[in-house]
C-alpha positions as CSV (number, residue, x, y, z in Angstrom):
1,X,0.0,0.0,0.0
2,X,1.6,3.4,-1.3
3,X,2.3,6.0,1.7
4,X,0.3,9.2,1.2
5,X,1.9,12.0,3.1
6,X,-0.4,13.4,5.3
7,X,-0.9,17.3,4.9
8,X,0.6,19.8,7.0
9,X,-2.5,21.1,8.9
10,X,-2.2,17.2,9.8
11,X,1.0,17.7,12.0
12,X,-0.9,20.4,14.4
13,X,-3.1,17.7,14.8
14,X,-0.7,14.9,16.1
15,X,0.6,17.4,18.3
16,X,-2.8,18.0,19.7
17,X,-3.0,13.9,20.5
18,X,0.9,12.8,20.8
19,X,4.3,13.8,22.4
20,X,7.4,13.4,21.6
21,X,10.7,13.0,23.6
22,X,14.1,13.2,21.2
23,X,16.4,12.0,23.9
24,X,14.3,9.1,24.5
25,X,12.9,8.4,21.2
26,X,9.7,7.8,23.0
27,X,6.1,9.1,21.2
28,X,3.6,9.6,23.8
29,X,-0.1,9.9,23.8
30,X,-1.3,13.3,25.1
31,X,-5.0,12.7,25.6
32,X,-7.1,9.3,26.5
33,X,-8.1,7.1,23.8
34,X,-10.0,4.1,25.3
35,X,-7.9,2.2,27.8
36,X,-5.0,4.6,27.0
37,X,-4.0,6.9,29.3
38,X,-2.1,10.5,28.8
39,X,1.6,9.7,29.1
40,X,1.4,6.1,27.6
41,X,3.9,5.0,24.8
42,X,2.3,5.1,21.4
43,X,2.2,2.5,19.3
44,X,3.6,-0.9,19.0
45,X,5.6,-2.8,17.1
46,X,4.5,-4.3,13.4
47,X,6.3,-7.3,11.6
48,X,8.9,-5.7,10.5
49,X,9.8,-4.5,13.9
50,X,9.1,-1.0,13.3
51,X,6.8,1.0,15.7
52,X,3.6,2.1,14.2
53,X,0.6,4.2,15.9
54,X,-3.3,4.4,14.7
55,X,-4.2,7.9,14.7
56,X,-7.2,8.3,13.2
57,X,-7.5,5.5,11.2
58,X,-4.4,5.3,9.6
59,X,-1.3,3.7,10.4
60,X,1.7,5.9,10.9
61,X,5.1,5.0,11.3
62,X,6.7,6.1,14.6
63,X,9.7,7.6,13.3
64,X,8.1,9.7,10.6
65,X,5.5,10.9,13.7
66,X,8.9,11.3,15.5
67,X,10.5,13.5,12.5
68,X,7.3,15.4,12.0
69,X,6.4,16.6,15.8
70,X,10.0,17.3,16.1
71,X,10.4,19.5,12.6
72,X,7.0,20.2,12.3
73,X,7.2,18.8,8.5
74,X,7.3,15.6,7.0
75,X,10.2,13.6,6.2
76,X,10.9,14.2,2.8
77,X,12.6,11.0,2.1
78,X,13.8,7.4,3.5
79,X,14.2,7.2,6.8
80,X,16.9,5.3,8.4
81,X,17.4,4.4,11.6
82,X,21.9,4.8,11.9
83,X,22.0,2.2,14.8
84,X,20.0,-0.5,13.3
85,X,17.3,-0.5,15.9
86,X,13.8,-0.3,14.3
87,X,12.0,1.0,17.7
88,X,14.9,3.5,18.5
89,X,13.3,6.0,17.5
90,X,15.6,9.2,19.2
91,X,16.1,11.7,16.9
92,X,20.2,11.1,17.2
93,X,19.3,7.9,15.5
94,X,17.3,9.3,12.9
95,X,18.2,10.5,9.2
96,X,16.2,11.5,6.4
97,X,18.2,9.8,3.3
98,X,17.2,8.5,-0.2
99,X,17.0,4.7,-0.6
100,X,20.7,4.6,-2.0
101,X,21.7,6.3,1.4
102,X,19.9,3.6,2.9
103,X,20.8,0.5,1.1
104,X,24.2,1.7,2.6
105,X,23.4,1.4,6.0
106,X,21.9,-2.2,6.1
107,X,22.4,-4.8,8.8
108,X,23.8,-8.2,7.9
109,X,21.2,-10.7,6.8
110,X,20.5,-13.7,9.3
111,X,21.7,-16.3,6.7
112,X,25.2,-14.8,6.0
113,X,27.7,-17.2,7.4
114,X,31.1,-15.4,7.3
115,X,29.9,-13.0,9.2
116,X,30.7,-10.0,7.2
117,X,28.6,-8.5,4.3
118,X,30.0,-9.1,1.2
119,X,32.5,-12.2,2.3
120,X,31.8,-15.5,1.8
121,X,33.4,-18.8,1.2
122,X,34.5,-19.9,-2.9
123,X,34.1,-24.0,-2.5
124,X,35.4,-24.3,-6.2
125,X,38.8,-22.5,-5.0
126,X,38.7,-22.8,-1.6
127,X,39.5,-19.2,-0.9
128,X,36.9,-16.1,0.6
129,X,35.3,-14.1,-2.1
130,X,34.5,-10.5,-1.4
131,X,32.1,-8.2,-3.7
132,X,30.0,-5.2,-2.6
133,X,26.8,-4.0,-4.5
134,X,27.0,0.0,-6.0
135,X,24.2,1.8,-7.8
136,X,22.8,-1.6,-8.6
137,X,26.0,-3.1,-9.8
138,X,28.1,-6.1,-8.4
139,X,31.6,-5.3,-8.3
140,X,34.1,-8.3,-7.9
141,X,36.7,-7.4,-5.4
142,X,38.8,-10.6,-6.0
143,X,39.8,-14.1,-3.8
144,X,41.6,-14.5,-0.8
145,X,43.5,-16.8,0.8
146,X,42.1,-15.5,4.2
147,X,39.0,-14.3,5.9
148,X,40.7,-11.2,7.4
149,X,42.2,-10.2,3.8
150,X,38.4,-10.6,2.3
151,X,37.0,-8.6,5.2
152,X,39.8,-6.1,5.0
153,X,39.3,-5.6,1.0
154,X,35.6,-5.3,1.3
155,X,35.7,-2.6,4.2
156,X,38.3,-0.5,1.6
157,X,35.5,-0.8,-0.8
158,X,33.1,0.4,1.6
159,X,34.9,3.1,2.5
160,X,35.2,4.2,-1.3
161,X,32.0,4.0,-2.4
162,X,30.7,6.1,1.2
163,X,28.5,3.4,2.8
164,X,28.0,4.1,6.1
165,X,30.6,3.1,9.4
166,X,27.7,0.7,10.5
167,X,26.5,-0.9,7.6
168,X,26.7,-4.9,7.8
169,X,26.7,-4.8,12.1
170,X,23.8,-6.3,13.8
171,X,20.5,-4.5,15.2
């Protein structure tokens, strides 16, 4: 389902019903709702391990609620969350970036088993391979006779091509 941005008169709205603490990352509810109280955490988690909050109908992210009681606009834009951490959602952990910016700052998938993005292990030559994906593109970085040297090759490729000092660490 496409994400309509909400219009502006829309933010003095959410700042009638919600707070929102930057140092905590915490979104708040304001007013009661049912069995919610003022002062509550808004929201909970979705499958995806992002927080979400109802307001009014419609689903909203928590770190675009975040962004928007904060700055009193929309993010205009990805939004990543720099530690890996889906629910922190302080604003010292949050960027606006476009998805490039964001494919750069993933964490390592649950099924890689050297342990480092962009490493794993050649059986037909018995060495580590190392690549790194740019602008859509995979770009061969060579064999190793090590691990280490793999891991070292493919953090010099990170490095050139400005992916982010966390990218490939765990949530």
């Amino acid at each position: 389902m496409p994400r309509v941005p909400l219009e502006k008169k829309s933010i003095g709205q959410l700042k009638d019903l919600l707070d929102y603490n930057p140092s905590t990352g915490v979104v708040s509810w304001k007013v009661k709702r049912g069995k919610v109280k003022p002062g509550m955490e808004a929201g909970a988690p979705d499958a995806h391990g992002y927080r979400q909050i109802n307001v009014g109908g419609r689903v909203l992210k928590t770190h675009r609620v975040a962004w928007a009681l904060h700055y009193g606009e929309w993010p205009a834009g990805n939004m990543d969350h720099i530690n890996h951490d889906r629910q922190d959602n302080r604003l010292s952990n949050l960027r606006v970036v476009t998805t490039q910016e964001n494919n750069k700052n993933r964490s390592a998938m649950g099924d890689n088993t050297s342990g480092h993005m962009g490493v794993g292990f050649h059986k037909q030559t018995g060495k580590w391979r190392a690549y790194i994906g740019v602008d859509g593109r995979q770009i061969y970085l060579g064999l190793f006779d090590s691990l280490d040297l793999a891991v070292v090759e493919r953090k010099r490729a990170e490095k050139k091509y400005g992916f982010h000092s966390n990218h490939g660490s765990a949530a």
